[in-house]
MIKOLGU-339818 format. One record per residue (C-alpha): residue number from 1; x negated, y, z. Coordinates in Angstrom, 3 decimals, m for minus. Each point is the difference from the previous one (the first is absolute). Layout:
N
r n: NUM&east: X&north: Y&up: Z
...
***
This chain:
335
r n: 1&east: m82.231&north: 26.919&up: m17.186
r n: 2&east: m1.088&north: m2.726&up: 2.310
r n: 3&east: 0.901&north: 1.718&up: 3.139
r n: 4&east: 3.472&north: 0.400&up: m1.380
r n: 5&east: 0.735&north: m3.418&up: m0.911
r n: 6&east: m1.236&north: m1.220&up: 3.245
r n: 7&east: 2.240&north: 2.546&up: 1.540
r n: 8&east: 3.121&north: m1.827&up: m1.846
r n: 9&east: m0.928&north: m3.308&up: 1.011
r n: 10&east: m0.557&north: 0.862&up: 3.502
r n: 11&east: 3.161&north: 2.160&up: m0.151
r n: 12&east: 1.419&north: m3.495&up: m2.098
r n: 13&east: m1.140&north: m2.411&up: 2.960
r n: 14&east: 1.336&north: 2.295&up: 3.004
r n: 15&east: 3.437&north: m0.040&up: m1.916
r n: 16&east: 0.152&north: m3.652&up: m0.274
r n: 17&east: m0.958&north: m0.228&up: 3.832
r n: 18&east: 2.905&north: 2.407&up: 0.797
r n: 19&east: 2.418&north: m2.139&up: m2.267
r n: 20&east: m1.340&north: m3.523&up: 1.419
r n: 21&east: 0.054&north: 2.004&up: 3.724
r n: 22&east: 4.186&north: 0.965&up: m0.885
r n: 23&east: 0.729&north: m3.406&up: m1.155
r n: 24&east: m0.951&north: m1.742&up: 3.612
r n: 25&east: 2.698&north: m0.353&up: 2.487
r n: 26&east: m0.275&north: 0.091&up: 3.599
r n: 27&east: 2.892&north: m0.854&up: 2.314
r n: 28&east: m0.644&north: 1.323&up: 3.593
r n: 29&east: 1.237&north: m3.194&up: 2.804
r n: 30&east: 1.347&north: 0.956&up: 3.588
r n: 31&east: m1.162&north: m2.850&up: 2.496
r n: 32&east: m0.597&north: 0.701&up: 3.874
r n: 33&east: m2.437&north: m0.745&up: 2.856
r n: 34&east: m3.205&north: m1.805&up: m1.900
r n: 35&east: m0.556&north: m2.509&up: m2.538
r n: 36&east: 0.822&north: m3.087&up: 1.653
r n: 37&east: 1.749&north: m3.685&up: m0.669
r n: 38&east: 3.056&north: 2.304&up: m0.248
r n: 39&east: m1.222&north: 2.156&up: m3.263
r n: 40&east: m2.139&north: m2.813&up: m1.535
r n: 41&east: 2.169&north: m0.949&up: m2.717
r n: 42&east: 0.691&north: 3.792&up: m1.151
r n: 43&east: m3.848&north: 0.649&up: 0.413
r n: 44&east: 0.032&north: m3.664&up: m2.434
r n: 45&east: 2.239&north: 1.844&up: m2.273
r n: 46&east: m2.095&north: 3.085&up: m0.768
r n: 47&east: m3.141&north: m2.215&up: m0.789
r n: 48&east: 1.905&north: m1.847&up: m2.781
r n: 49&east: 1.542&north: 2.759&up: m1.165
r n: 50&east: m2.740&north: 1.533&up: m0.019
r n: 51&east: m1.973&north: m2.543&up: m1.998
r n: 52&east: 2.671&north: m0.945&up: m2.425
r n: 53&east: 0.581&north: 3.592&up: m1.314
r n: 54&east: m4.631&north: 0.414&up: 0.170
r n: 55&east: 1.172&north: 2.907&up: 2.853
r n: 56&east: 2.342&north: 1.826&up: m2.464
r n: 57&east: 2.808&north: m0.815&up: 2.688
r n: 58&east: m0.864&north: 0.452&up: 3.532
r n: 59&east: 1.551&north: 0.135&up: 3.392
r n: 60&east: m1.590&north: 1.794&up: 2.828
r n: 61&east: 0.819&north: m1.103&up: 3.390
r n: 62&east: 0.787&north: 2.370&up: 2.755
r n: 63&east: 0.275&north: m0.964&up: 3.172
r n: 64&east: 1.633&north: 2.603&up: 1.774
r n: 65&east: m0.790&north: 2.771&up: m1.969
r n: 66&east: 3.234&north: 0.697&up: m1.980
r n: 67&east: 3.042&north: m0.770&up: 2.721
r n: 68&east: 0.488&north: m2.293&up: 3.098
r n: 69&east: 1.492&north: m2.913&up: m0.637
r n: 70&east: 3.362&north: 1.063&up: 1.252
r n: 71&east: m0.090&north: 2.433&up: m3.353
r n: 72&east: m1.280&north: m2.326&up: m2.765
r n: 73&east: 3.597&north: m0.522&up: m1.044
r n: 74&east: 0.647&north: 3.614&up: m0.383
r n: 75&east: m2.906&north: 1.123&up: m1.629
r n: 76&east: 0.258&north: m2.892&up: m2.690
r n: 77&east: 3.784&north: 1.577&up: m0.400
r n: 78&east: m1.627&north: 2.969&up: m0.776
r n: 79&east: m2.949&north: m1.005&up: m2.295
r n: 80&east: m2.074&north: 1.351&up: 2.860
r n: 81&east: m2.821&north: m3.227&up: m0.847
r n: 82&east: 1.271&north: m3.121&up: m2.025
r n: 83&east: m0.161&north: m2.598&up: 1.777
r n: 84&east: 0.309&north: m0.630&up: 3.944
r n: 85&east: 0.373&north: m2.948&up: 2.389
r n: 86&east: 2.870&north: 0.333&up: 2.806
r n: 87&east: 1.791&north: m1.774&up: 2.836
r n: 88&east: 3.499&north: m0.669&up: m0.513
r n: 89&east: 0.841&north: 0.510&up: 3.510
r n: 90&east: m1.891&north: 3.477&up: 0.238
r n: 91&east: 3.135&north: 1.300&up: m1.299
r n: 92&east: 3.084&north: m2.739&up: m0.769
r n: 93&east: 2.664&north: 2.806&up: m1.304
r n: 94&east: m2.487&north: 0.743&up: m2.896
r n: 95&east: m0.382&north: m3.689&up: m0.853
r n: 96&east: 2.772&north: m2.084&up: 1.452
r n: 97&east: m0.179&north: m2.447&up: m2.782
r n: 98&east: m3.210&north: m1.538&up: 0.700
r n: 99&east: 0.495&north: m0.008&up: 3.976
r n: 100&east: 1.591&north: m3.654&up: m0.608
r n: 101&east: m3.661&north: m1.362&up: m0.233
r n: 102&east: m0.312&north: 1.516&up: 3.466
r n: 103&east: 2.711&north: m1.401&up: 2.072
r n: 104&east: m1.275&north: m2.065&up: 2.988
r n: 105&east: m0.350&north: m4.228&up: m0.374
r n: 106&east: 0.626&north: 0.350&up: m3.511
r n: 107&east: m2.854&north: m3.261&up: m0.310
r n: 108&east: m2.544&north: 1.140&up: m2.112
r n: 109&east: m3.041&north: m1.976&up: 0.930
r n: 110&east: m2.441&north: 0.561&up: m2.642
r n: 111&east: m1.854&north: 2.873&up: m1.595
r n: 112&east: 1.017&north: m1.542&up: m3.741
r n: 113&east: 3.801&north: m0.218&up: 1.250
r n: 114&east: m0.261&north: 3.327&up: 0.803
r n: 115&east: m0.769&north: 0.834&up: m3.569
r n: 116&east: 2.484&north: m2.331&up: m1.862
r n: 117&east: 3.249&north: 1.630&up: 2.476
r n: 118&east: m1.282&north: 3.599&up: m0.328
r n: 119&east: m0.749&north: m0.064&up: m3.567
r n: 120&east: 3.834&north: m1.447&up: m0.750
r n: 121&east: 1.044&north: 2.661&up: 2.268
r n: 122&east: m1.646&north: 2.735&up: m2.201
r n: 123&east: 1.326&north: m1.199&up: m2.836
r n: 124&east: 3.441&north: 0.573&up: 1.110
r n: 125&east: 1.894&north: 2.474&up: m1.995
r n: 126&east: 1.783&north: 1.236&up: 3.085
r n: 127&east: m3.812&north: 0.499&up: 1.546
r n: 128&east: m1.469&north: 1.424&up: m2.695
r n: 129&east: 3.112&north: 2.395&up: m0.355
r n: 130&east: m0.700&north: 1.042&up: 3.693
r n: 131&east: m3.765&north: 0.940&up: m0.420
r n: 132&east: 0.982&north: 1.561&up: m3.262
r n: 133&east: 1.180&north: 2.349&up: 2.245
r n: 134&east: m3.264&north: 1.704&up: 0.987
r n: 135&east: m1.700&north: m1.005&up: m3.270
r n: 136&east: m1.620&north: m2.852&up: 0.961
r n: 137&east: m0.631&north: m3.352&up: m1.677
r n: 138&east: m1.128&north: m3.014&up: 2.397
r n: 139&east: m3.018&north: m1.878&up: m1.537
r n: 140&east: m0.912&north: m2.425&up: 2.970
r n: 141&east: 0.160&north: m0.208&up: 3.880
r n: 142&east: m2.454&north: m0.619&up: 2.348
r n: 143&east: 0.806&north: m3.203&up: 1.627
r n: 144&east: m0.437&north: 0.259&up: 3.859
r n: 145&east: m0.359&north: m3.385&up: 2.233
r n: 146&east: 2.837&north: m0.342&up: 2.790
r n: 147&east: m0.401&north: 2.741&up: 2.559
r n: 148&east: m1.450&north: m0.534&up: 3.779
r n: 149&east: m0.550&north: 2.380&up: 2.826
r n: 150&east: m2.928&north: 0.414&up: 1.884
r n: 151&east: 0.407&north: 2.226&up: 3.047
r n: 152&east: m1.497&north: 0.949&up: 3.165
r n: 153&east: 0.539&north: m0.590&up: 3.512
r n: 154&east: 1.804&north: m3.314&up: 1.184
r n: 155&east: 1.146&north: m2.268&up: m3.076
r n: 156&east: 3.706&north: m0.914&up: m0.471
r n: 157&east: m0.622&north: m3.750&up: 0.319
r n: 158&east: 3.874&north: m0.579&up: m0.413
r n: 159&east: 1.827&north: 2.001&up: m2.388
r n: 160&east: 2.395&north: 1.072&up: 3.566
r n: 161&east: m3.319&north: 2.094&up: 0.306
r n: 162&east: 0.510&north: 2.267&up: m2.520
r n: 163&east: 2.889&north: 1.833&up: 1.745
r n: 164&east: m0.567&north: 3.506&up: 0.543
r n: 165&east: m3.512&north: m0.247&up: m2.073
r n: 166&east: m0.472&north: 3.091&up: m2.201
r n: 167&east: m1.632&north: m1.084&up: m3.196
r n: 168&east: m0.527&north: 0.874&up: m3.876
r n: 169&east: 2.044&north: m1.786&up: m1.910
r n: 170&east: 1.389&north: 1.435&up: m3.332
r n: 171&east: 2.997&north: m1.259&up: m2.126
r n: 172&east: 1.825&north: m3.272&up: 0.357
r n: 173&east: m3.059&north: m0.700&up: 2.961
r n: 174&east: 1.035&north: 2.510&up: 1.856
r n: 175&east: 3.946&north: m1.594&up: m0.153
r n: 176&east: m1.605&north: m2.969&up: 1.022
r n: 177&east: m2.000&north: 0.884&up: 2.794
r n: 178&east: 3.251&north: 1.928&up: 1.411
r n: 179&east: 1.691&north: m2.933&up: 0.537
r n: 180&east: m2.006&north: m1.264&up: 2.525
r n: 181&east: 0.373&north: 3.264&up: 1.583
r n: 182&east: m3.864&north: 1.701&up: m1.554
r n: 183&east: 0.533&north: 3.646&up: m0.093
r n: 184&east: m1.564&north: 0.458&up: m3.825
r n: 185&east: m1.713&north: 3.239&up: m1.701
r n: 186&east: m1.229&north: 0.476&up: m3.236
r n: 187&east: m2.747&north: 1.897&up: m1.055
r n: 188&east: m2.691&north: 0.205&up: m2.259
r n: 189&east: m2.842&north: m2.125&up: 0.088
r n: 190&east: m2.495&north: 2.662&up: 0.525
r n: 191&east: 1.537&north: 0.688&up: 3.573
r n: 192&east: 0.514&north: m3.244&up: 0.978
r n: 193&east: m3.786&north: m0.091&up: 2.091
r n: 194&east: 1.086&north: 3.480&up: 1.659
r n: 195&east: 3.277&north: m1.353&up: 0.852
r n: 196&east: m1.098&north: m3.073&up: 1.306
r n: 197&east: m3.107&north: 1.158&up: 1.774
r n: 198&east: 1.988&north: 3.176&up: 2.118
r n: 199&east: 2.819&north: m2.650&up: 0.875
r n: 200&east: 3.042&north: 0.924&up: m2.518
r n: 201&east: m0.350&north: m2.658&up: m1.141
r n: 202&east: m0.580&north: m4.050&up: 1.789
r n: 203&east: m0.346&north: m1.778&up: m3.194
r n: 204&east: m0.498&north: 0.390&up: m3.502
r n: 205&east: 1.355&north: m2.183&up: m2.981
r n: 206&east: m2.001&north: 0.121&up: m2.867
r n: 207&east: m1.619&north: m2.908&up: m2.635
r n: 208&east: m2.973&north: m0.977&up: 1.533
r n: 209&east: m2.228&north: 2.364&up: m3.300
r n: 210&east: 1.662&north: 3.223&up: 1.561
r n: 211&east: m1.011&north: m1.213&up: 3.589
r n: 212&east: m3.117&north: m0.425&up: m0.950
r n: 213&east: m0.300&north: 3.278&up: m2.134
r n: 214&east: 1.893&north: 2.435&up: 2.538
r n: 215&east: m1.398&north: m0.971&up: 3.322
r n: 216&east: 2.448&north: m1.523&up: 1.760
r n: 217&east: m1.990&north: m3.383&up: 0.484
r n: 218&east: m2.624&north: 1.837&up: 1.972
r n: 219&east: 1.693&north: 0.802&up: 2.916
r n: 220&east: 2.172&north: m3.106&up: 0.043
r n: 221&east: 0.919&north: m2.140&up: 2.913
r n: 222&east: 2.267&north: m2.386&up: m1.706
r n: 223&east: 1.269&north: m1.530&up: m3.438
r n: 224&east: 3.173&north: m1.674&up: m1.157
r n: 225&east: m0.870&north: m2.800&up: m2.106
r n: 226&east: 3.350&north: m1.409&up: m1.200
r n: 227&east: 2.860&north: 2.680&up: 0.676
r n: 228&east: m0.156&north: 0.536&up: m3.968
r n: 229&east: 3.522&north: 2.100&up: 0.176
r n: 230&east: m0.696&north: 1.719&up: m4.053
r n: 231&east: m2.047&north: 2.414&up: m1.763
r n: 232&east: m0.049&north: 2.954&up: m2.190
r n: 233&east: 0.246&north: 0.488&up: m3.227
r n: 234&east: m2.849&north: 2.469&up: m1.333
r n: 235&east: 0.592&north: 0.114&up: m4.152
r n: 236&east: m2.962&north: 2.200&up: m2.088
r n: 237&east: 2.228&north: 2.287&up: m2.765
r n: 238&east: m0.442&north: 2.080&up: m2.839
r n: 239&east: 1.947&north: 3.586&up: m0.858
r n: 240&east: 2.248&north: m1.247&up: m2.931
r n: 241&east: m1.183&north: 2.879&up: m1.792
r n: 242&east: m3.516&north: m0.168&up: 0.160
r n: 243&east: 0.736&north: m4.230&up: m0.712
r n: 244&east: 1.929&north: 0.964&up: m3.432
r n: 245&east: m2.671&north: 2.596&up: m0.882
r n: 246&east: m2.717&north: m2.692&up: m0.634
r n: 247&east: m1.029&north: m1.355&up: m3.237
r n: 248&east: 0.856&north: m3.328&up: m0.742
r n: 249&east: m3.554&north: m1.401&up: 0.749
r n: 250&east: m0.372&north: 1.308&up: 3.432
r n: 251&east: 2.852&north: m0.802&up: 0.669
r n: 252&east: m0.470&north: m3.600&up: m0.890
r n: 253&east: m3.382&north: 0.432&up: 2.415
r n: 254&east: 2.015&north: 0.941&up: 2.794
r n: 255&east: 2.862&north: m2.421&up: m0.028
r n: 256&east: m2.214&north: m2.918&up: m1.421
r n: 257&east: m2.193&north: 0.427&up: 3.341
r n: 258&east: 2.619&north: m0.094&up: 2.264
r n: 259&east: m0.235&north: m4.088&up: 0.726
r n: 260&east: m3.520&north: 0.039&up: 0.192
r n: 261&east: 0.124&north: 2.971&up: 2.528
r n: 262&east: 2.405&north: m2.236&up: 2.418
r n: 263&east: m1.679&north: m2.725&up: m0.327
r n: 264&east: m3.397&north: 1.684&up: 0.744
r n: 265&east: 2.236&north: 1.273&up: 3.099
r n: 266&east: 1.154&north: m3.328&up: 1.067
r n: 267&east: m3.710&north: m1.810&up: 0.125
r n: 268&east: m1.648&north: 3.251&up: 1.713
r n: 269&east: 2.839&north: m0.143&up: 2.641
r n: 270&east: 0.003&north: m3.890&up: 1.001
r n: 271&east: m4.093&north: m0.769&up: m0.555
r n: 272&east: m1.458&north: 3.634&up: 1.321
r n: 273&east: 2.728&north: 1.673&up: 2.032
r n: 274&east: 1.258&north: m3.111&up: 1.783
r n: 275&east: m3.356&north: m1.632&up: 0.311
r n: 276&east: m0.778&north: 2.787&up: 2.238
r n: 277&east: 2.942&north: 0.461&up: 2.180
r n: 278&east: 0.075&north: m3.359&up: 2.397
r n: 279&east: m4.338&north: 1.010&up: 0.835
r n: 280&east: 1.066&north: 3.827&up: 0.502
r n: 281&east: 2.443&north: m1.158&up: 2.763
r n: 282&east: m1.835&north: m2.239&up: 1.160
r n: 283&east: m3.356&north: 2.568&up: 0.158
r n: 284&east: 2.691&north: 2.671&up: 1.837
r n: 285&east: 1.234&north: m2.675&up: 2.458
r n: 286&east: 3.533&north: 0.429&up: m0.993
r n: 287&east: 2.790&north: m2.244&up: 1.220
r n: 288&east: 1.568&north: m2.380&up: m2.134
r n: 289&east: 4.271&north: 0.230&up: 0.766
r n: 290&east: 1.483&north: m3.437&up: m1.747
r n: 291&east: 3.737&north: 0.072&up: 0.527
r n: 292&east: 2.504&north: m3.222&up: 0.716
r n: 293&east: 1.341&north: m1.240&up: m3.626
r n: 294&east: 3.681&north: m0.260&up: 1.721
r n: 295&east: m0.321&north: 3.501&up: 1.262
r n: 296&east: m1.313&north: 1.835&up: m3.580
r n: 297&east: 3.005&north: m2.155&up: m1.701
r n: 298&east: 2.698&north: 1.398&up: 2.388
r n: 299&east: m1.903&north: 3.433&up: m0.883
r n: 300&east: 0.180&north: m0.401&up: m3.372
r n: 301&east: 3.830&north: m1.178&up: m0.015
r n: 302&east: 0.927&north: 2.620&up: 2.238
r n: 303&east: m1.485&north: 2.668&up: m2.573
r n: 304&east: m0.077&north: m0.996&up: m3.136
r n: 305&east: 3.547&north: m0.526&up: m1.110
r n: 306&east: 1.213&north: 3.426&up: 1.744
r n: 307&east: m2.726&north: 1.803&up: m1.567
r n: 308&east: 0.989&north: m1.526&up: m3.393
r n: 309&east: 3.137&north: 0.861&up: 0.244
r n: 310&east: m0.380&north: 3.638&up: 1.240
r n: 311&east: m2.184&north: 0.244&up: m2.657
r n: 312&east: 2.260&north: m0.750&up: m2.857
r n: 313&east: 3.043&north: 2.041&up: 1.083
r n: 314&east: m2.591&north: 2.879&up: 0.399
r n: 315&east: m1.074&north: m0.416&up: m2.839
r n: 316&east: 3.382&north: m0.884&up: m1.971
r n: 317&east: 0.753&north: 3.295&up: 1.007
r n: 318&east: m2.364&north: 1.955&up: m1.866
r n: 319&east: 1.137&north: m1.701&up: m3.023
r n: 320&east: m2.620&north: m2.447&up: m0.235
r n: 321&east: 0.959&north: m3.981&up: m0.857
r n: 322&east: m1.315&north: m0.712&up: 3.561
r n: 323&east: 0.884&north: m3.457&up: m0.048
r n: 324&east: m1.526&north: m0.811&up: m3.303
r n: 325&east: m2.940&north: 1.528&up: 1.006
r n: 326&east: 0.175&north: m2.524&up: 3.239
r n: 327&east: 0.621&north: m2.779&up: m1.847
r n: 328&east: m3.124&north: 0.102&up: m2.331
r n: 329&east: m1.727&north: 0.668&up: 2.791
r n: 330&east: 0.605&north: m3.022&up: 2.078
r n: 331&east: 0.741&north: m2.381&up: m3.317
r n: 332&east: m3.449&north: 0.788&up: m0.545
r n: 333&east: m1.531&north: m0.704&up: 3.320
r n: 334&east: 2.290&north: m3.079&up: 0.236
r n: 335&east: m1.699&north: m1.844&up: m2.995
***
């Protein structure tokens, strides 16, 4: 008799550890390359998740395991994992809406601006309404410093030096750098080393985290200190699905955390990351390239406004409120 009523509360206890096991979610999270400055405010995300919901919510980070980052957008569209991170300028048709925050000399010039402008942008119907499109609802971006090159051989000390050099440059950067006659290519960060190292490449514009995580510091000759011509926009999303499927209290745990996250982003970024960039080039020997104020404002005029413009008749095209989209862009920046 005592063997079977142990037998029923074992039986009992396993049950309740299959129930308890059911009710956990887990939401698999495509990043790429490695945990770095980059990734630190997703990777601040799952820990308070984590610990808000006592682990009954969790999001395991995958770097690299689930797409490249070229395919986070698609496999969010197709509830492949539920939530990714992605570069708008990896693939502009899919995401036109968003490319605004990447046009060149746009004047962004701090990590905390670059939250305020691309959280309005996300919260534009018209922007939302495009990433509905592949089932995917932005929850923050990953703000990104201005972009520099470092590059090898001998530095364009005037920006007439950049004729004819090949270099990666993605999105409105690589508009940019064409128009003083740079011959840009974009590819993905994980190739940029390869490129640059067998010669496809001269120089290689990145934020100084992703020159410091993918090598291309290491070989450097030379670094441009001020050319500051934009940056990308990177947001972290969720499948819409997957989002709507959640109870009430995790979701709360998710979208609660999001501030925290970004701010956890923004200290790591300008008291770790930075703090280690001026001794790195220093400890490599790499060149410091200042360029003439006079000369980067002629740059900027003779970019900026064209690209702008392009830009919104592009993008008026597609049916998107282009201009709108402009506007609170660069109302925002102007305050």
């Amino acid at each position: 008799m005592k063997s079977k009523t142990f037998g029923i509360a074992v039986s009992a206890v396993i049950g309740l550890s299959f129930a308890t096991e059911a009710m956990a979610t887990e939401w698999n999270v495509s990043l790429w390359g490695k945990r770095r400055a980059f990734t630190e405010h997703v990777e601040k995300l799952a820990e308070l998740v984590s610990a808000k919901t006592n682990g009954e919510f969790t999001l395991n980070l995958s770097y690299g395991g689930l797409a490249n980052n070229k395919e986070n957008l698609d496999g969010i569209s197709i509830g492949a994992f539920e939530m990714a991170q992605f570069c708008a300028g990896y693939h502009e048709d899919k995401n036109p809406s968003i490319t605004v925050l990447e046009l060149p000399f746009l004047g962004v010039d701090t990590l905390e601006k670059e939250i305020e402008v691309s959280m309005a942008v996300y919260q534009h119907p018209a922007v939302q309404e495009d990433l509905a499109r592949w089932n995917a609802t932005l929850l923050m971006p990953s703000p990104l410093p201005q972009y520099n090159f470092v590059g090898v051989g001998e530095p364009p000390r005037t920006l007439a030096d950049f004729q004819g050099l090949t270099v990666r440059a993605t999105g409105g950067i690589g508009k940019a750098m064409e128009a003083i006659g740079a011959v840009p290519t974009s590819m993905d960060a994980t190739e940029v080393r390869q490129a640059m190292d067998s010669g496809v490449v001269k120089a290689v514009s990145f934020a100084p985290h992703a020159h410091m995580s993918f090598g291309t510091v290491e070989n450097a000759k030379w670094w441009t200190t001020n050319l500051n011509p934009g940056t990308v926009n990177c947001p972290v999303v969720a499948n819409t699905d997957a989002l709507n499927a959640l109870s009430d209290a995790e979701r709360d745990a998710l979208m609660s955390s999001i501030d925290e996250a970004l701010k956890h982003y923004v200290d790591f970024y300008n008291n770790e990351t930075m703090a280690k960039w001026g001794p790195l080039l220093d400890e490599k020997g790499v060149e410091r390239v200042t360029y003439d104020a006079a000369a980067l404002a002629s740059f900027r005029d003779t970019v900026s406004g064209p690209a702008a413009k392009s830009w919104i008749e592009e993008n008026n095209a597609r049916g998107l409120p282009a201009q709108d989209l402009y506007d609170l862009v660069d109302g925002l920046i102007a305050k």
